[in-house]
C-alpha positions as CSV (number, residue, x, y, z in Angstrom):
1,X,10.1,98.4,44.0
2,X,13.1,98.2,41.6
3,X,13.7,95.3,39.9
4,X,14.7,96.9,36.4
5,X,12.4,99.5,33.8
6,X,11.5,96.8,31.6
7,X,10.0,94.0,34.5
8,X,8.2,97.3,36.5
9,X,6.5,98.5,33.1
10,X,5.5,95.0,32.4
11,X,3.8,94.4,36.1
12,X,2.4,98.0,35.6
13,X,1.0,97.1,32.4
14,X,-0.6,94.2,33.9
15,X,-2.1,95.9,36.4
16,X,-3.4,98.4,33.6
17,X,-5.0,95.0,31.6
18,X,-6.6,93.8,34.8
19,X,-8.3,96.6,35.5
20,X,-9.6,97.7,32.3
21,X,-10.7,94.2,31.4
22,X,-12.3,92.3,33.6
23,X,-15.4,93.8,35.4
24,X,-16.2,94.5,39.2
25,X,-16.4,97.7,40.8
26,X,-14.1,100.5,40.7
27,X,-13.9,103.5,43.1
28,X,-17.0,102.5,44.4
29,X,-19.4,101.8,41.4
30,X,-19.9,99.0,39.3
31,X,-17.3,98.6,36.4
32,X,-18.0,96.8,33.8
33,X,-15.3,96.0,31.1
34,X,-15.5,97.3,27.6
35,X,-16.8,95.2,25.0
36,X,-16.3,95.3,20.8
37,X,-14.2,98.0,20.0
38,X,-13.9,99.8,23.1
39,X,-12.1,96.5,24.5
40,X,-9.7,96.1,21.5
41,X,-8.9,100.3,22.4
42,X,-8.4,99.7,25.7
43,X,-6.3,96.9,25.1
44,X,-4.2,98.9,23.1
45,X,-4.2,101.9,25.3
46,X,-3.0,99.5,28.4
47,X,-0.4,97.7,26.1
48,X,1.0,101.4,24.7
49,X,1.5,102.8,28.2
50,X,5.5,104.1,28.4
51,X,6.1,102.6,24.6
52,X,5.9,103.9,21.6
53,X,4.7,102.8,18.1
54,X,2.1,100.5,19.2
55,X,-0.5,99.6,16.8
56,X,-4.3,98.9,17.4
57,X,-4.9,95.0,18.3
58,X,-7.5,93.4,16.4
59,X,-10.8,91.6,17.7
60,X,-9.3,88.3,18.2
61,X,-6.3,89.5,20.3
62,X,-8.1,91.6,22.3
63,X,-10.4,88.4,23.2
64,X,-7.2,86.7,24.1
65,X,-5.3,89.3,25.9
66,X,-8.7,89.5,28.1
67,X,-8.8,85.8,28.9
68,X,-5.4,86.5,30.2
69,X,-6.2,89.4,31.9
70,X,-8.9,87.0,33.9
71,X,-6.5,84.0,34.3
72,X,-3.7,87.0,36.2
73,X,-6.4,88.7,38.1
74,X,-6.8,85.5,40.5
75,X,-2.9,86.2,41.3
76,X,-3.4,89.2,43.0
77,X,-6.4,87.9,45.1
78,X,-4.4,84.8,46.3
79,X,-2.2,87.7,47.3
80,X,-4.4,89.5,49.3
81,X,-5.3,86.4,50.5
82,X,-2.5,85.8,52.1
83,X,-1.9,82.3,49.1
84,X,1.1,82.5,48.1
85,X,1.2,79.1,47.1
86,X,-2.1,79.5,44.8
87,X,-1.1,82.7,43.6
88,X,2.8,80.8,42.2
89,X,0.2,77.8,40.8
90,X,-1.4,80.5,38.8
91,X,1.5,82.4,37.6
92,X,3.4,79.2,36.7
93,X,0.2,77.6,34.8
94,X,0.5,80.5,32.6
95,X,4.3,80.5,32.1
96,X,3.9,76.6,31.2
97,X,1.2,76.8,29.2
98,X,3.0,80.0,27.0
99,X,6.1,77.8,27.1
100,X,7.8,81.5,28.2
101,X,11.2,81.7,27.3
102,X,13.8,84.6,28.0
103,X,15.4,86.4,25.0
104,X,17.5,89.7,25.0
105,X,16.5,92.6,23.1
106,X,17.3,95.7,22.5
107,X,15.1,98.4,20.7
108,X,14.3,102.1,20.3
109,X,17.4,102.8,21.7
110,X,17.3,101.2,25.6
111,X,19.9,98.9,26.8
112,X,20.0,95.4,26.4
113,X,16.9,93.5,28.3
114,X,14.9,90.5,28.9
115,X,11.5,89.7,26.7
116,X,9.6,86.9,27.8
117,X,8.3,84.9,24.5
118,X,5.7,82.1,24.1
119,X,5.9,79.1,21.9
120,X,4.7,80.0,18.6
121,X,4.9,83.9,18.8
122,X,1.3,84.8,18.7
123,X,0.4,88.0,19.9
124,X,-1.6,86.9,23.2
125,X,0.9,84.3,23.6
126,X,3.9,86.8,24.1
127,X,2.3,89.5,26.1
128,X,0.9,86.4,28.6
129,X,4.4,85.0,28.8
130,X,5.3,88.8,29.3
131,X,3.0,89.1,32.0
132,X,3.7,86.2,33.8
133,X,7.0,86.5,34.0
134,X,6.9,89.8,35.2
135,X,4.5,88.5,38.6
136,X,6.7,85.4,38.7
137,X,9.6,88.0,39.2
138,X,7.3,89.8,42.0
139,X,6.0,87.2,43.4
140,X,10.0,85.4,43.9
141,X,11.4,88.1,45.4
142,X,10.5,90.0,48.6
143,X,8.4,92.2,47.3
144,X,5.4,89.5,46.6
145,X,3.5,91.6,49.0
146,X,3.5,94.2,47.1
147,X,0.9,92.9,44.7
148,X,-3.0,93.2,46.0
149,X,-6.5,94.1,45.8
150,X,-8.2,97.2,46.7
151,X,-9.2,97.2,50.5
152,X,-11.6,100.1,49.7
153,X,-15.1,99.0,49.7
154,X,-16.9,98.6,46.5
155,X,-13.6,98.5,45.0
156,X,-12.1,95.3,43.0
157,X,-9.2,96.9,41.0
158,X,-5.9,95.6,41.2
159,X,-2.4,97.6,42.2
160,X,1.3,97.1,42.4
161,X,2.7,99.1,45.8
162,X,5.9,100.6,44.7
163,X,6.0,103.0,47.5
164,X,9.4,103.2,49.7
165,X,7.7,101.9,52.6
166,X,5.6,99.7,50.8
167,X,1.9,100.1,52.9
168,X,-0.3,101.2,50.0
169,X,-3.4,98.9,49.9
170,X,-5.4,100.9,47.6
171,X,-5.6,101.2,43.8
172,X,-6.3,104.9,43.7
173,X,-5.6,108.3,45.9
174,X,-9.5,108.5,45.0
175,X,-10.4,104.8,47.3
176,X,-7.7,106.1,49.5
177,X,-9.7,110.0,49.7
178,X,-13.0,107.8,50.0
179,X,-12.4,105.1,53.0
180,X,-10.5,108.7,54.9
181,X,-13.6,110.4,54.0
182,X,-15.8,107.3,56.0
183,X,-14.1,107.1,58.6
184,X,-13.7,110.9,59.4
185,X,-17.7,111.1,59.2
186,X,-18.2,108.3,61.1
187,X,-15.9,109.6,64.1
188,X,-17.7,112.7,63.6
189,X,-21.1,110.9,63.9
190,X,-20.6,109.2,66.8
191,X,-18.2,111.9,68.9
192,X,-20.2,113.5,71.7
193,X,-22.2,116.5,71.0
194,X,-21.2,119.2,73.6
């Protein structure tokens, strides 16, 4: 998947807020999301990924970016649920409620390239109108497919497949190691003993 740098590092940094924020189960445990500071640091850690000079959020935006994180996490299930209808709903409830509009920008030296800003310019606003956007630019191509859930049991986390072939349906070479893993024992298990 290729749409441009700036739209793939905003799906990927969706997919980083997802996972860190909302709880579930990861890689075959229970995962439960941070809370107090450890939430505003993992905010800030998914935010920062492939930028520079980020700064460290504060309480109330990481409270907001997490709502968000919640509200986008119900895309990627109507994906894998095979709604794309639900999962457009979603997306474009967020982009109307942000009031998302395109503006070109250019910074630390990149090209010219779309931002996606809310109405007001708050924080949480932006980075939702970011974020939406970004799915909405997924979602209204091809590549909507690409968006899902880890198949891997007692795995919840989120992923964007931008393989060449475009089969992944796991969130991790560790689920991936796992459901191989099961399924090698279980052939093993029930092959004939000689």
């Amino acid at each position: 998947m290729d749409f441009n740098s700036h739209t793939d590092a905003v799906v990927a940094v969706t997919v980083e807020l997802i996972n860190a924020l909302t709880s579930g189960e990861r890689r075959g445990r229970p995962y439960n999301a941070p809370q107090g500071i450890d939430k505003n640091v993992a905010v800030t850690t998914a935010l920062s990924a492939g930028r520079r000079g980020s700064r460290t959020v504060t309480d109330a935006e990481a409270r907001g970016i997490t709502e968000v994180a919640h509200e986008l996490r119900g895309v990627f299930q109507a994906i894998t649920d095979d709604d794309v209808d639900d999962a457009a709903a979603r997306i474009n409830a967020v982009l109307e409620r942000t009031q998302a509009r395109p503006l070109l920008k250019r910074h630390d030296d990149e090209p010219w390239h779309l931002h996606y800003h809310g109405a007001g310019d708050t924080f949480t606003n932006n980075w939702a109108a970011g974020c939406a956007t970004g799915l909405a630019v997924v979602l209204g191509s091809e590549h909507a497919d690409r968006l899902g859930v880890c198949t891997a049991p007692s795995c919840d986390r989120v992923y964007v497949d931008v393989s060449r072939n475009g089969t992944r349906r796991f969130c991790s070479t560790s689920c991936q190691n796992r459901v191989k893993a099961a399924a090698f024992r279980a052939r093993e298990k029930s092959a004939p003993r000689a």
